[in-house]
C-alpha positions as CSV (number, residue, x, y, z in Angstrom):
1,X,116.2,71.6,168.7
2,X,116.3,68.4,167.0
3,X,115.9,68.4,163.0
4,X,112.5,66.7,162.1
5,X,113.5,63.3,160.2
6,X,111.5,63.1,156.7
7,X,108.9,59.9,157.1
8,X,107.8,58.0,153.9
9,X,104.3,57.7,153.2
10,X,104.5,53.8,153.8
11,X,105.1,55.1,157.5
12,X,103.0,57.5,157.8
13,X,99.5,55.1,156.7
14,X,101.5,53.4,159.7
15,X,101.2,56.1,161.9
16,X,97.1,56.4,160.6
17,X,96.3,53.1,161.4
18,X,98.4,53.5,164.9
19,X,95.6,55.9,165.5
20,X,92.8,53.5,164.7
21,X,91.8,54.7,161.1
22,X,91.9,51.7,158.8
23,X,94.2,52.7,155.7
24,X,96.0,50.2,153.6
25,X,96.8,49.5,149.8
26,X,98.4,51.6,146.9
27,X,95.2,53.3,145.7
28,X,94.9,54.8,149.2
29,X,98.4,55.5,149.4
30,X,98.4,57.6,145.9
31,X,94.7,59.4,147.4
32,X,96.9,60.1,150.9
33,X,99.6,61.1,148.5
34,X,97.3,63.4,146.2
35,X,95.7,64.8,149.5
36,X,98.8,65.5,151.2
37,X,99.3,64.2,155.3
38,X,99.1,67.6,156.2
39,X,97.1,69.0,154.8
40,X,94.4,66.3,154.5
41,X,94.6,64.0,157.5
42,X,96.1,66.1,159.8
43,X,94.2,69.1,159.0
44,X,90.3,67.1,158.7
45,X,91.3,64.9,162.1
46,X,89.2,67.5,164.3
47,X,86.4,70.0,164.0
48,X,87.1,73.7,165.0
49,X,89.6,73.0,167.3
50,X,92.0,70.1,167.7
51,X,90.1,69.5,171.2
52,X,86.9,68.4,169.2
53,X,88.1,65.0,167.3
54,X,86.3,63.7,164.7
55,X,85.5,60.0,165.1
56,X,86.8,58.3,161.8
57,X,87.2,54.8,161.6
58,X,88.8,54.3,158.0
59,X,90.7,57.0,155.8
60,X,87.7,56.4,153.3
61,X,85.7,59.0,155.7
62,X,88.5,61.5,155.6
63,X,88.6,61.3,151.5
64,X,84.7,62.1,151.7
65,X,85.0,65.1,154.1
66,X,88.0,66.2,152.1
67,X,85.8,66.0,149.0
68,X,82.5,68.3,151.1
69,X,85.1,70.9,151.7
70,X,86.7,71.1,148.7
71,X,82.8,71.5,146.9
72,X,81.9,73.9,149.1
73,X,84.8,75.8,148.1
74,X,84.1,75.8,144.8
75,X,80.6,76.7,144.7
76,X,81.4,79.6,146.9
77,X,84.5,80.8,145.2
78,X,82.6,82.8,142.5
79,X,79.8,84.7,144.3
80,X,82.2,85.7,147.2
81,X,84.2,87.1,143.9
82,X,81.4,89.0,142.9
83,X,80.4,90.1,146.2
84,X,83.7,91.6,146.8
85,X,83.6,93.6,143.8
86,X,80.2,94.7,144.2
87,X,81.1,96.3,148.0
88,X,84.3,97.9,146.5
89,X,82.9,99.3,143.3
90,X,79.7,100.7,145.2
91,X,81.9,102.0,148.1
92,X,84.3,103.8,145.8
93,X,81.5,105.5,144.0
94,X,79.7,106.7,147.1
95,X,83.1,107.9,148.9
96,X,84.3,110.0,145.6
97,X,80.3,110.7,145.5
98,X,80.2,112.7,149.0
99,X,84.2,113.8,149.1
100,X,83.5,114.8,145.3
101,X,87.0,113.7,144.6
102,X,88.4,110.6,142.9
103,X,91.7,110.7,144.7
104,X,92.8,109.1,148.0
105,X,94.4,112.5,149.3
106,X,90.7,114.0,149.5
107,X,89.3,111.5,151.1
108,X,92.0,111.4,153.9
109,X,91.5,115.7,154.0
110,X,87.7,115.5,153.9
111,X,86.3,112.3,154.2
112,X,88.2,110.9,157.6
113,X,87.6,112.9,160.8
114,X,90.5,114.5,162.0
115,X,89.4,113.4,165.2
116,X,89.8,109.7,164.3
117,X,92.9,108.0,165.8
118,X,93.1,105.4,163.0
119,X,93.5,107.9,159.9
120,X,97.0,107.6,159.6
121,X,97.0,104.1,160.1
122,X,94.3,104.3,157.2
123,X,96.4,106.2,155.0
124,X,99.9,104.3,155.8
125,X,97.9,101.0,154.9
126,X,97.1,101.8,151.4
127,X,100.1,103.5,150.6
128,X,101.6,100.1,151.7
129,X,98.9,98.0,150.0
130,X,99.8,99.8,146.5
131,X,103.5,99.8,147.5
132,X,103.3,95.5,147.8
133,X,100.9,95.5,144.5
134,X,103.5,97.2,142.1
135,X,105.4,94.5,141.2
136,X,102.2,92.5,139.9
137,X,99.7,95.0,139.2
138,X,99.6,96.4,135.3
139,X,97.5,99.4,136.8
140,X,100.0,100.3,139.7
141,X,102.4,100.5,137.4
142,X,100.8,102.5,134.7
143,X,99.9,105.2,137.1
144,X,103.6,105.4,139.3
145,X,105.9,105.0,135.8
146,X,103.9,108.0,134.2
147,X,104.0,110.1,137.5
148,X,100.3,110.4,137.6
149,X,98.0,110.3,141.0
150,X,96.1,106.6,141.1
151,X,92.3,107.4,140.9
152,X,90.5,105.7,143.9
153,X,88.5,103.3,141.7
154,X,92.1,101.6,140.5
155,X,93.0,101.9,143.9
156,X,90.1,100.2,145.0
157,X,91.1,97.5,142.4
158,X,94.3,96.3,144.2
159,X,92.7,96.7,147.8
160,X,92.6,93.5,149.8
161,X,89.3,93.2,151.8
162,X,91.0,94.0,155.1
163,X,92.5,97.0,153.9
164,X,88.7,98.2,153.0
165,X,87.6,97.7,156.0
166,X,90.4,99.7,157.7
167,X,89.4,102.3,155.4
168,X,85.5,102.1,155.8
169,X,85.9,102.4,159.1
170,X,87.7,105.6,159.8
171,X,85.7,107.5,157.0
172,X,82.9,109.9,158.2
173,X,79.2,108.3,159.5
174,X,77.7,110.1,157.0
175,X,79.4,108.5,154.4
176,X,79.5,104.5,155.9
177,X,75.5,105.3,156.4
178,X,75.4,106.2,152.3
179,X,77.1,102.5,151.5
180,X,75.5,100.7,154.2
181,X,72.1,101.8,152.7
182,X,73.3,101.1,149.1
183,X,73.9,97.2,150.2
184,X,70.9,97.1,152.1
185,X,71.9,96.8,155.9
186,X,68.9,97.8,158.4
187,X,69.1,101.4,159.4
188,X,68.2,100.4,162.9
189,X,71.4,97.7,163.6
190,X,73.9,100.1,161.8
191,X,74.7,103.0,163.9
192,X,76.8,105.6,162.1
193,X,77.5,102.6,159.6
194,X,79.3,100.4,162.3
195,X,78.3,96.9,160.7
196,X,79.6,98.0,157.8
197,X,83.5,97.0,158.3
198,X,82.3,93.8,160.4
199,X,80.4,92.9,157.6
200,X,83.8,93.1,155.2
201,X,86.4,91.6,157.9
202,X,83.4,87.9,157.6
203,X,83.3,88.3,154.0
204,X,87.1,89.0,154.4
205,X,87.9,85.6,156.5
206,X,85.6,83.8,154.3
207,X,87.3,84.7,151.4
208,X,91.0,84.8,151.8
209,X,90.1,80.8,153.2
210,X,88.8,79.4,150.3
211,X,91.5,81.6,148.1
212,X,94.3,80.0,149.8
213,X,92.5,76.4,150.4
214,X,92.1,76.3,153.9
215,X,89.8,74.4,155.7
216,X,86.6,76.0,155.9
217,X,83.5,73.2,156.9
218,X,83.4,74.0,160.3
219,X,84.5,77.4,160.5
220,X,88.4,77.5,162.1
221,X,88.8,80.0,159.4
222,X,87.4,82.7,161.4
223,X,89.5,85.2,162.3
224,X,87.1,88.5,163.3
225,X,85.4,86.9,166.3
226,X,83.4,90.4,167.6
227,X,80.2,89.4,165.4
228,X,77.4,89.8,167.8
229,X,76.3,93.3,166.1
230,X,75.4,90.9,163.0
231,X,73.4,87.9,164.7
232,X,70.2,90.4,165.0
233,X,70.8,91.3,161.5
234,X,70.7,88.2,159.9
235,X,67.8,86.9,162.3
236,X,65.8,90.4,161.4
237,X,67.1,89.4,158.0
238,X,66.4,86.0,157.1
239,X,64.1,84.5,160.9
240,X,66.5,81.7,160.2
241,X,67.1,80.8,164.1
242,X,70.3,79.8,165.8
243,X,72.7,82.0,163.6
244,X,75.6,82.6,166.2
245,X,78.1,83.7,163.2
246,X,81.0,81.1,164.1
247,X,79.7,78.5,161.5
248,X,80.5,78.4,158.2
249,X,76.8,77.8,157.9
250,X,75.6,81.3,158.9
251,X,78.3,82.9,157.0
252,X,76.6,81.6,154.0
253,X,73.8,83.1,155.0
254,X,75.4,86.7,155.4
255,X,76.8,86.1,151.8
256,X,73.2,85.2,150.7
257,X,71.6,87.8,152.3
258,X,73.8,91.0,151.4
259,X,73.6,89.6,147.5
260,X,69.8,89.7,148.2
261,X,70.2,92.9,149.4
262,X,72.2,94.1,145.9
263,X,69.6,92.2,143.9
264,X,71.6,89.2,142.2
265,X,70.0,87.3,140.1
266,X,67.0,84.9,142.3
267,X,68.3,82.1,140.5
268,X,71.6,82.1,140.9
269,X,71.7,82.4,144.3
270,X,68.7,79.5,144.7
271,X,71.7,77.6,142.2
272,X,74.3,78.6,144.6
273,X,72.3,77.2,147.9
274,X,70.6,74.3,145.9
275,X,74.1,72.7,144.9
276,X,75.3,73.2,148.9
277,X,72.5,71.0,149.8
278,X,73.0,68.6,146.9
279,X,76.9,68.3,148.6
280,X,75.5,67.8,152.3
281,X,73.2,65.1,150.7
282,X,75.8,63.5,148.8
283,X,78.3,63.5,152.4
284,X,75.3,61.9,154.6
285,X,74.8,59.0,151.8
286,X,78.4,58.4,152.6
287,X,78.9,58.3,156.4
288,X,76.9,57.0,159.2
289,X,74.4,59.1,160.9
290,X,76.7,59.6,164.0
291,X,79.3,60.8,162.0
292,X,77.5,62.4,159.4
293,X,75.9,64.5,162.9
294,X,79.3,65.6,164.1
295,X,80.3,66.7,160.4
296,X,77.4,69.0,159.8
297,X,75.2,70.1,162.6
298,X,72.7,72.5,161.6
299,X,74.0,73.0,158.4
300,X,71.5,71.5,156.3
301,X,68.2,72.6,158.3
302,X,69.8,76.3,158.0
303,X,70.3,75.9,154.2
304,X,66.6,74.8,153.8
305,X,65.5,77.6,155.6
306,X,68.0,79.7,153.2
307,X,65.9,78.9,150.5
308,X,63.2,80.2,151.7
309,X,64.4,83.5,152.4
310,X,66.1,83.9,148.9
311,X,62.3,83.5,147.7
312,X,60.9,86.1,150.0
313,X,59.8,89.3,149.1
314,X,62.6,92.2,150.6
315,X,60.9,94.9,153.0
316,X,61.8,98.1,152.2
317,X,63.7,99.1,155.4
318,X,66.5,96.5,153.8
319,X,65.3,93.5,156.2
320,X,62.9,90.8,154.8
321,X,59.6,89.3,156.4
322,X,60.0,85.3,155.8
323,X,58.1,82.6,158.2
324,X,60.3,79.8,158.6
């Protein structure tokens, strides 16, 4: 296998042009530079899929949709934050609430089904998860260094989102149905509390993305594909139409819609959907219509009609009524 030669950033704006994207001068060349190749031209060249090119015709274009992703990122970064610890703090309580136990060795006795082929998978995965966390977790190393059992609520602290929904998911019906009503989802859609670690492994791709500053605008990011169970919920949900959950767009809307559900603040998440829009309007100022088309698609008519369903009034079966 040959060894990859190292190519100057001189001939790599080469290579750009070569492709028919006008680049040229040294304040593009330090903004290429800043971006990174990879990361920025490379990764922003197509969207989804390499198959589905986007159209640019000068690196200026590639700056700007750099520039929507990375403001998406960062209006999102904080409520997915808070979103996570609200699932993990209400999920611990209700577990150690029905196992009436705060350690991890109760739940596995009495809160898993024997039946369930996963539990030892379950189990082995936190072990593991705490194992990896000891050398940079304070708490991890409070509890192993004085010998003492780790309550599930500091265990619950170093989980990762996957590793929740592993857990959530092999744990009695009885006890996904007590969270799932706790965060709102529809009785009717959540048999035995099913939706419940889908809803974690979206929130989970979501997150982990804009944590490690991937690309997220048009949804490659996705990793849990099986989300059919959810498009009923967040149509029953919200009425916004053509939620297919494979959009970054409509995973916005899940976000939106469980913090609904757990009663955030009405104006923060009217901020948190306002300033989305306020990015989409700033992109289309900046590229043609065409490309502007290929960029977005629905996004912005599904953020409008997010609006409206943050200012509905919530049923109380956990769904809302809104007429968009």
């Amino acid at each position: 296998m040959k060894d990859k030669k190292y190519v100057s950033y001189n001939s790599l704006m080469k290579h750009i042009r070569s492709k028919g994207i006008n680049i040229s001068g040294s304040s593009q060349k330090r903004k290429l530079y800043l971006m990174g190749y990879y990361h920025g031209v490379k990764g922003y060249r197509f969207y989804n899929n390499a198959r589905n090119r986007i159209r640019y015709s000068n690196f200026g274009q590639i700056q700007d949709v750099v520039e929507f992703d990375e403001t998406l990122k960062s209006i999102l970064y904080l409520p997915l934050m808070q979103l996570e610890s609200a699932i993990k703090s209400i999920s611990c309580d209700k577990i150690i609430q029905e196992v009436g136990s705060c350690y991890f060795s109760d739940v596995f006795e009495k809160g898993i089904p024997k039946s369930e082929r996963e539990r030892f998978r379950t189990r082995d995965s936190i072990y593991s998860a705490l194992t990896k966390r000891y050398g940079s977790s304070k708490i991890i190393q409070h509890y192993y260094n004085n010998d003492n059992v780790i309550p599930l609520w500091s265990i619950f602290e170093e989980l990762m989102l996957g590793d929740l929904s592993q857990l959530i998911q092999t744990l009695n019906p009885s006890i996904k149905l007590e969270i799932s009503n706790e965060l709102g989802i529809p009785k009717d859609l959540n048999t035995e509390g099913a939706l419940l670690p889908k809803i974690i492994l979206c929130i989970k791709d979501l997150r982990n993305a804009i944590a490690h500053n991937k690309v997220v605008f048009d949804g490659r990011y996705i990793e849990f594909k099986k989300r059919a169970s959810m498009k009923e919920m967040l149509y029953t949900s919200t009425r916004i139409p053509n939620v297919n959950c494979t959009k970054l767009s409509d995973d916005i809307i899940l976000v939106m819609v469980m913090m609904k559900n757990l009663k955030f603040n009405k104006l923060q998440l009217r901020k948190i959907v306002s300033q989305i829009i306020v990015a989409i309007t700033a992109l289309k100022a900046k590229l043609s219509n065409e490309l502007f088309q290929e960029i977005v698609t629905d996004f912005p008519e599904k953020m409008k009609n997010l609006l409206v369903f943050i200012d509905s009034k919530p049923l109380s079966n956990g769904t809302n009524d809104t007429h968009v």
